[in-house]
C-alpha positions as CSV (number, residue, x, y, z in Angstrom):
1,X,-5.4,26.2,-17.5
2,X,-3.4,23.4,-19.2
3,X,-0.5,23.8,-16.6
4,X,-3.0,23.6,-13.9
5,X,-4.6,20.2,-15.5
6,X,-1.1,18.8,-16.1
7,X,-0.5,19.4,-12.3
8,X,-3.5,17.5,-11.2
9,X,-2.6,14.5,-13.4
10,X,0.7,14.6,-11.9
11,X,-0.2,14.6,-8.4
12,X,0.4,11.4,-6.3
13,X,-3.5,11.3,-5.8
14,X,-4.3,10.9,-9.4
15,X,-2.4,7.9,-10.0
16,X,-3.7,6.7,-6.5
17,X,-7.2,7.3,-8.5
18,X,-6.1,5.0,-11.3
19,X,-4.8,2.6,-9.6
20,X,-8.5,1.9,-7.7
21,X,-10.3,2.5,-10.9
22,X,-8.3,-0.3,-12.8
23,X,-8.1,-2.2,-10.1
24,X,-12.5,-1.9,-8.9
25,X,-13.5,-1.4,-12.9
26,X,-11.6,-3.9,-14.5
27,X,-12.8,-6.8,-12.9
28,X,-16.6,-5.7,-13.3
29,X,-16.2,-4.9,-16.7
30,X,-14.8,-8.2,-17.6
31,X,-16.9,-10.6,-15.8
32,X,-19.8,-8.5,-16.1
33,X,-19.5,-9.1,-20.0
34,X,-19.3,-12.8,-18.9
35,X,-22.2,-12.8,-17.3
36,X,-21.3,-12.4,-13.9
37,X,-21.9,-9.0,-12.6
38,X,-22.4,-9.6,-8.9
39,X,-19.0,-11.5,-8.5
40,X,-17.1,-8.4,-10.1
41,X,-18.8,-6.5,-8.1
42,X,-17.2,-8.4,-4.9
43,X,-14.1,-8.1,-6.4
44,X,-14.3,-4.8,-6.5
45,X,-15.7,-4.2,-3.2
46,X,-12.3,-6.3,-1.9
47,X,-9.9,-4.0,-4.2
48,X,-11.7,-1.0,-2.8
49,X,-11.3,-1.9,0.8
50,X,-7.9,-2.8,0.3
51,X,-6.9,0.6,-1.2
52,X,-7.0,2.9,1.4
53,X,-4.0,0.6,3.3
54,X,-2.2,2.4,0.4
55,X,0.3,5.0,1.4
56,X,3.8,6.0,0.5
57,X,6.5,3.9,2.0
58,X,9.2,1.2,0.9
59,X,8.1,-0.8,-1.3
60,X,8.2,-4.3,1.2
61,X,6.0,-2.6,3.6
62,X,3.7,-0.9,1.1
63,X,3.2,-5.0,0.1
64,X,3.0,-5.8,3.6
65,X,0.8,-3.5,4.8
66,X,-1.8,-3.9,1.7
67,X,-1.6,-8.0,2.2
68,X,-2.8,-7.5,5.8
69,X,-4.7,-5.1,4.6
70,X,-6.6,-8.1,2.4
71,X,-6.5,-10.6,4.7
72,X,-8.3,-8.3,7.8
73,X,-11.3,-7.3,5.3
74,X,-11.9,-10.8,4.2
75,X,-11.6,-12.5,7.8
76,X,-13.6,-9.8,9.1
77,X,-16.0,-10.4,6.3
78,X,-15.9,-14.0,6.8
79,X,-16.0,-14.1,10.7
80,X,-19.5,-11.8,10.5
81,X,-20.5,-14.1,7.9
82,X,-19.8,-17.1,9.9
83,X,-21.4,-16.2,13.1
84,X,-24.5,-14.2,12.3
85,X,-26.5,-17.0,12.3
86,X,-25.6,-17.2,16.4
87,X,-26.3,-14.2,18.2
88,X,-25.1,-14.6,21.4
89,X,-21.5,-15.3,19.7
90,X,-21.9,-13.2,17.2
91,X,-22.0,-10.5,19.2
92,X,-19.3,-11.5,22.3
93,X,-17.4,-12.2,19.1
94,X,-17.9,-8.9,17.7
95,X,-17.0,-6.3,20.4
96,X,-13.3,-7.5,20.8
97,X,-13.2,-7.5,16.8
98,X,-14.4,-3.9,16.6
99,X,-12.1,-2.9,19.8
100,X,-9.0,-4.6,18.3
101,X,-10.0,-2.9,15.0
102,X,-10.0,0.5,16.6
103,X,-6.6,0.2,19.0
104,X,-5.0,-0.9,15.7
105,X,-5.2,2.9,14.5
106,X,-3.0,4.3,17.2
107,X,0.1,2.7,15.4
108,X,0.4,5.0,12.7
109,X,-1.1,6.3,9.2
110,X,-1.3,2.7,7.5
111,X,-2.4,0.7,10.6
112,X,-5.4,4.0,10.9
113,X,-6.3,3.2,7.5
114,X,-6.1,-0.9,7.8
115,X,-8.8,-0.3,10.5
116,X,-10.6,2.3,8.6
117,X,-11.1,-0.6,5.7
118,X,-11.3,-3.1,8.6
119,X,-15.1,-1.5,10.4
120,X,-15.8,-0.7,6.6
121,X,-15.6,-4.9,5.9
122,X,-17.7,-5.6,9.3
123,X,-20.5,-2.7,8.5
124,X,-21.0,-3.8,4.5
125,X,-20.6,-7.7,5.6
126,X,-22.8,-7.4,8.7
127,X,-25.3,-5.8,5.6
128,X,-25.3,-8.7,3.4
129,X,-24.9,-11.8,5.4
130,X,-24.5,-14.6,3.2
131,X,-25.1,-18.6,4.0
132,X,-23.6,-22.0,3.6
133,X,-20.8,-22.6,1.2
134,X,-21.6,-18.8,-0.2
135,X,-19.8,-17.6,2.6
136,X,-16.5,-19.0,1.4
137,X,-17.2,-17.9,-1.9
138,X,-18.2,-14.1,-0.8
139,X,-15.1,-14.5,1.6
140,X,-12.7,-15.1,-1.6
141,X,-13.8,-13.0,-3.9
142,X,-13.3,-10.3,-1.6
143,X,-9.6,-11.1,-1.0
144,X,-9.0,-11.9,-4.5
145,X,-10.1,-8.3,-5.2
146,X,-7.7,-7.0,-2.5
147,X,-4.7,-8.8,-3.9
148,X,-5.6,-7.3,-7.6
149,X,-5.7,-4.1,-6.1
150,X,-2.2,-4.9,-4.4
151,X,-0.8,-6.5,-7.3
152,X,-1.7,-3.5,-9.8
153,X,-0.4,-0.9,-7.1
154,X,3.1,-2.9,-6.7
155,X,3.3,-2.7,-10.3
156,X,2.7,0.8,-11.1
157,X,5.3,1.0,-8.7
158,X,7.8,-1.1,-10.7
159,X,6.9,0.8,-13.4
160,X,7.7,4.3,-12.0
161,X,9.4,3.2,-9.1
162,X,10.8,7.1,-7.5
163,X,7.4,8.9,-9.3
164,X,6.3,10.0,-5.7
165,X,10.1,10.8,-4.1
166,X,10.4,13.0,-7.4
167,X,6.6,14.7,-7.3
168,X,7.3,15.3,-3.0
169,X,10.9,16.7,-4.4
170,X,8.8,18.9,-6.6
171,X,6.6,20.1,-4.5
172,X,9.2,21.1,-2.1
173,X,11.3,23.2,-4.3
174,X,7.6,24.9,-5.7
175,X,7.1,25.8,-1.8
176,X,10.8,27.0,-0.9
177,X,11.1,28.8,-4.1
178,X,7.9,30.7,-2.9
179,X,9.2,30.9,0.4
180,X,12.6,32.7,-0.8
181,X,10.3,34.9,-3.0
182,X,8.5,36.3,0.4
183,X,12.0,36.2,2.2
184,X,13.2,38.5,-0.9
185,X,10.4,40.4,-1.0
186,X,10.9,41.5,2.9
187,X,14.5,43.1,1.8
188,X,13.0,45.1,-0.4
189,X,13.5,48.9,0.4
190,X,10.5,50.4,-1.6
191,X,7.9,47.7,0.1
């Protein structure tokens, strides 16, 4: 039992899981005890959006990918803000948005998840349209929350920089060790 709890808080996805928690929690928690709940809460939504751009790479592209990541949910967010009020626009506006959004997907895992968070951004922002200078506001709190999210993640990295090369390293000797145990068990004249 212990082994099998020390696995799963060893796993890449755990500290994936803590990462998002600090980065969505913290924020609400601390403003929240200030007094301003519903701006954490933005904050939050922005690191949660962000997150899923989030895969293993180098470490300039993980930064890269979770900055554009940022930048797509709040100009998304701030482009369905911005044009509700005009229909006719908002919609000729919005099909391209949503097509570009889905042909981004076909160039790999990160760019799939950057449009996953992307359609997530227009569906949540298209649900809570916001007005005047409030729109700038909602628009910045969201990024803000995306670049905590990136800023944590780039520093659990410098802080266990090969954690995932060593868990995949792991993993891999766990699975050919298993594998040669099978192989073995084949040359085995009683079985």
């Amino acid at each position: 039992m212990i082994e099998h709890i020390r696995n799963f808080t060893d796993s890449n996805n755990f500290t994936k899981a803590v990462i998002v928690t600090i980065a969505a929690v913290l924020p609400v928690l601390i403003l929240a005890r200030l007094g301003y709940f519903e701006i954490g809460f933005t904050v939050a939504i922005g690191a949660f959006l962000t997150y899923p751009a989030d895969i293993p790479s180098s470490l300039p592209d993980r930064a890269r990918g979770l900055i554009v990541a940022a930048l797509i949910v709040a100009g998304c967010t701030l482009l369905v803000n911005l044009l509700h009020p005009f229909p006719v626009i908002y919609y000729a506006v919005l099909v391209p948005v949503v097509f570009f959004l889905s042909m981004i997907s076909v160039y790999g895992q990160r760019a799939n998840m950057v449009s996953f968070s992307g359609l997530l951004a227009v569906a949540l922002a298209s649900g809570h349209i916001k007005t005047g200078f409030d729109i700038f506001t909602h628009t910045s709190l969201v990024f803000s929350g995306g670049l905590i999210y990136t800023i944590i993640s780039l520093l659990f990295n410098y802080l266990s920089p090969h954690r995932y090369t060593e868990l995949q390293l792991a993993e891999c000797l766990r699975l050919t060790s298993k594998y040669m145990k099978l192989r073995g068990d084949l040359w085995d004249p009683l079985g």
